[in-house]
VOZA-815549 format. One record per residue (C-alpha): residue number from 1; chain; x, y, z. Coordinates in Angstrom, 2 decimals. Each point is the difference from the previous one (the first is absolute). Layout:
REM VOZA-815549
<pt k="NUM" c="A" c1="X" c2="Y" c3="Z"/>
...
This chain:
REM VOZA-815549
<pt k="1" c="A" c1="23.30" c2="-25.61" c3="97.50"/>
<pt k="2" c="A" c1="-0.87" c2="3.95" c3="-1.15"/>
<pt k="3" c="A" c1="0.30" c2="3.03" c3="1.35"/>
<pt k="4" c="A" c1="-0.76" c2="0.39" c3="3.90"/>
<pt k="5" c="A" c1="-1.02" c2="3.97" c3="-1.18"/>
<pt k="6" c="A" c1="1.51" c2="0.99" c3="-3.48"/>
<pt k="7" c="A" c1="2.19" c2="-1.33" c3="-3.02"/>
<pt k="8" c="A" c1="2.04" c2="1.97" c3="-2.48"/>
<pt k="9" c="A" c1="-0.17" c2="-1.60" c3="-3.84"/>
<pt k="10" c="A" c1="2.51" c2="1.18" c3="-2.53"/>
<pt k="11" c="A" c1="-0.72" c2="-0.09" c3="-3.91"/>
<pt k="12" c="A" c1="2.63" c2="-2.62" c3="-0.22"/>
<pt k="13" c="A" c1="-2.03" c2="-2.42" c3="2.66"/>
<pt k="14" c="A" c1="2.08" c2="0.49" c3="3.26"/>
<pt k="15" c="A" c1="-2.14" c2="0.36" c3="2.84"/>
<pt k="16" c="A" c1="0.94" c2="0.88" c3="3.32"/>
<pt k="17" c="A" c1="-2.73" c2="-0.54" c3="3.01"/>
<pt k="18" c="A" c1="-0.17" c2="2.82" c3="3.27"/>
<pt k="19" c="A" c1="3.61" c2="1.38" c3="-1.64"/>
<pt k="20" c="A" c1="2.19" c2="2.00" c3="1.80"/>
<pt k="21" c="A" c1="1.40" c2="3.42" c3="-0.92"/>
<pt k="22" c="A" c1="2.86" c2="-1.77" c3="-0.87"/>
<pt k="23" c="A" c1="-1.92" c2="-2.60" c3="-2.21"/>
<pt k="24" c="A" c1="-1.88" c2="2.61" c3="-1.77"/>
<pt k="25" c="A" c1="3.38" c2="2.00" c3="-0.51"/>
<pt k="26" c="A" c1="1.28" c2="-2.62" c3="-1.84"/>
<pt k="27" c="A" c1="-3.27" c2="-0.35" c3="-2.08"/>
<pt k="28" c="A" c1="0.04" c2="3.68" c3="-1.07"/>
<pt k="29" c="A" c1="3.53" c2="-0.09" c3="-0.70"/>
<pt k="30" c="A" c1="-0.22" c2="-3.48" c3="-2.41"/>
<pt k="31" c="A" c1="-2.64" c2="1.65" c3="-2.08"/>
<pt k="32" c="A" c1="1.03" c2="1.06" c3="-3.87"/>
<pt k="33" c="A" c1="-1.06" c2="1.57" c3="-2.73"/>
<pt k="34" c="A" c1="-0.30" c2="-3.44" c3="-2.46"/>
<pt k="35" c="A" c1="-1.92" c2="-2.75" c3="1.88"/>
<pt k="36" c="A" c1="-0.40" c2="0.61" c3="3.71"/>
<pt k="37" c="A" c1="-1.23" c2="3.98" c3="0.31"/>
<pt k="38" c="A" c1="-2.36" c2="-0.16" c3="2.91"/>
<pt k="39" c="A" c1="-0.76" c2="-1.79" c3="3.61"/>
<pt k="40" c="A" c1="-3.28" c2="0.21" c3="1.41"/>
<pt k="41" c="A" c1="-0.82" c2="-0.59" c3="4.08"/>
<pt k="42" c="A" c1="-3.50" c2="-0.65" c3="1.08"/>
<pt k="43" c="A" c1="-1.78" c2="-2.07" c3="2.79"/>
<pt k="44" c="A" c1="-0.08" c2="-3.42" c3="-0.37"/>
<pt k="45" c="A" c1="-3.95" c2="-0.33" c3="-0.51"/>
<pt k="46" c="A" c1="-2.45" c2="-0.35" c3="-2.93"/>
<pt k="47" c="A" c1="-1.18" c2="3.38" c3="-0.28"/>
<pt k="48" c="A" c1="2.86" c2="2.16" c3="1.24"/>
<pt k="49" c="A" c1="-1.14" c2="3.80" c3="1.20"/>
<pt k="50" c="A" c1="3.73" c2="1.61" c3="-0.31"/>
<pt k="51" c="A" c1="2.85" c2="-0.69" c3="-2.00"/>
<pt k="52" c="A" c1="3.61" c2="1.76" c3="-0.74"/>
<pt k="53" c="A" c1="2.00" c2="-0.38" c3="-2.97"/>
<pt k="54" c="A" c1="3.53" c2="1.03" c3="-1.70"/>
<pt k="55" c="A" c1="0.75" c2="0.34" c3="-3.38"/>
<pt k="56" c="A" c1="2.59" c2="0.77" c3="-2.40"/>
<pt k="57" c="A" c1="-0.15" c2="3.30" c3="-1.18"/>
<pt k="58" c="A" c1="1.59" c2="0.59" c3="-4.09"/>
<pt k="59" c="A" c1="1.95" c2="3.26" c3="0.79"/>
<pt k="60" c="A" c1="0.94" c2="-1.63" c3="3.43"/>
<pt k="61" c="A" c1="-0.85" c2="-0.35" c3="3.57"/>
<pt k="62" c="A" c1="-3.21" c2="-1.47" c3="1.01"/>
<pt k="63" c="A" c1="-3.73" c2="0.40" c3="0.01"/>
<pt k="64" c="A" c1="-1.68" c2="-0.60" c3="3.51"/>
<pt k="65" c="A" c1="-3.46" c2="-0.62" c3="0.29"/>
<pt k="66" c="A" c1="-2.21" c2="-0.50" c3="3.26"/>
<pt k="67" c="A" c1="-3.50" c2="-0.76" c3="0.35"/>
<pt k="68" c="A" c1="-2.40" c2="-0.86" c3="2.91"/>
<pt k="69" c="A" c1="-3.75" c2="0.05" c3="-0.97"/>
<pt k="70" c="A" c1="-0.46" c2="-0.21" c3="3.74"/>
<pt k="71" c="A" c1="1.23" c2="3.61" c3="-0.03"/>
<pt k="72" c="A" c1="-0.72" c2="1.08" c3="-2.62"/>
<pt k="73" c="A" c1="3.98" c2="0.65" c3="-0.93"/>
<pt k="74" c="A" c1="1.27" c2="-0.02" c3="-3.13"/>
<pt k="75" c="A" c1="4.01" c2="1.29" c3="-0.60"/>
<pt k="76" c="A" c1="2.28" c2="0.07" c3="-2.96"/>
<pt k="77" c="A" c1="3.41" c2="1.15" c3="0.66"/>
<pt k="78" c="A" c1="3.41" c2="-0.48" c3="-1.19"/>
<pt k="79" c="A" c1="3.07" c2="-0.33" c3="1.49"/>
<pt k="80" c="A" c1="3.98" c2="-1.32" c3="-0.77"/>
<pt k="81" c="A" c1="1.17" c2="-1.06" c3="3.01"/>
<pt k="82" c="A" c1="-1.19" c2="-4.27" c3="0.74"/>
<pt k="83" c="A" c1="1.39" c2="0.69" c3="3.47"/>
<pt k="84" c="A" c1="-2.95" c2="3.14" c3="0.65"/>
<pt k="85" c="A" c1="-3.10" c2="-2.35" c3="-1.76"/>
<pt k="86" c="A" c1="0.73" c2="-3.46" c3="2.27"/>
<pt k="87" c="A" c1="0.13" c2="2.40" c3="2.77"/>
<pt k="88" c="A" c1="-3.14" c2="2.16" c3="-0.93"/>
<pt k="89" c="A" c1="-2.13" c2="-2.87" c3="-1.45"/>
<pt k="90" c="A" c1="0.89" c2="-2.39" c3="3.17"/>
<pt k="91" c="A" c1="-1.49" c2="3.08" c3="2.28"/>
<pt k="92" c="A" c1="-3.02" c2="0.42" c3="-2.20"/>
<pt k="93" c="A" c1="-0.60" c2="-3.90" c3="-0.28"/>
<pt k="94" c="A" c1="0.87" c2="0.32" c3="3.88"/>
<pt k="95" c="A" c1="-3.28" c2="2.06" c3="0.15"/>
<pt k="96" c="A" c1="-2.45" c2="-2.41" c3="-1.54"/>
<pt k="97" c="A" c1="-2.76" c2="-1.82" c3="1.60"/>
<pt k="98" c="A" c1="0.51" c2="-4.05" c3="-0.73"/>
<pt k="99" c="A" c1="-2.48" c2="-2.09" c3="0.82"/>
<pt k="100" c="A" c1="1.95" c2="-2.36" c3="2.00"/>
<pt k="101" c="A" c1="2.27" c2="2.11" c3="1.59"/>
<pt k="102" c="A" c1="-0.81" c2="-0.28" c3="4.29"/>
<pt k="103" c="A" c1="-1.72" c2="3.58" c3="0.76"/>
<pt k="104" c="A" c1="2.64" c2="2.31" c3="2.16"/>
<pt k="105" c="A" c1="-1.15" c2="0.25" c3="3.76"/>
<pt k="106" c="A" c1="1.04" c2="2.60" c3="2.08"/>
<pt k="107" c="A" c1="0.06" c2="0.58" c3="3.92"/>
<pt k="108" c="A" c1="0.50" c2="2.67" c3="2.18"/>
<pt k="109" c="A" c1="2.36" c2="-0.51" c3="2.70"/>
C-alpha cells in the first residue's frame, strides 16, 4: 500500500511513506557525499504540485529546496543542522493541500 499523503525517496532507494520528523531526521542525516546525496518528499500522486528535497552539499551542510506550483513558491536554502530541516520541512509539508487529506471543520462554541 503507498502513501496515505506523501513519501520521501532517497538516491539509495529507501522510501519512507507520511514520515515523521523523526523519520525524515534520520533520512537527512544517512545522506553522503559518494552514493546516497539527496532525499526527495512529494505527494503520493501522478502529477505531484509540491515537492521538498535535501541534498548533500560539497563544502558541507545541505541544500534545501521547496516548491509548490500551487503557490507559486519556490526556495533554496541551506542549512547544517538535520535537527532545524526535519523540523522546518515537516511544518512546510504540514502546510500543503493533499488531495485526500479530510478538509478541517471548525465550530464556534
Amino acid at each position: 500500500m503507498g502513501a496515505q499523503y506523501y513519501g520521501a525517496d532517497s538516491e539509495n532507494g529507501d522510501r519512507i511513506d507520511d514520515l515523521s520528523e523523526n523519520a525524515l531526521c534520520m533520512m537527512v542525516s544517512d545522506l553522503n557525499n559518494s552514493d546516497n546525496t539527496f532525499v526527495v518528499v512529494q505527494p503520493d500522486e501522478d502529477d505531484p504540485v509540491w515537492f521538498a528535497s535535501v541534498a548533500v552539499l560539497d563544502e558541507g551542510g545541505y541544500e534545501i529546496v521547496r516548491r509548490d506550483t500551487t503557490r507559486n513558491e519556490h526556495e533554496v536554502t541551506t542549512a547544517t543542522s538535520i535537527n532545524d530541516i526535519a523540523r522546518d520541512l515537516s511544518i512546510w509539508m504540514a502546510a500543503r493541500d493533499f488531495p485526500r487529506r479530510p478538509t478541517r471543520q471548525f465550530s464556534e462554541f
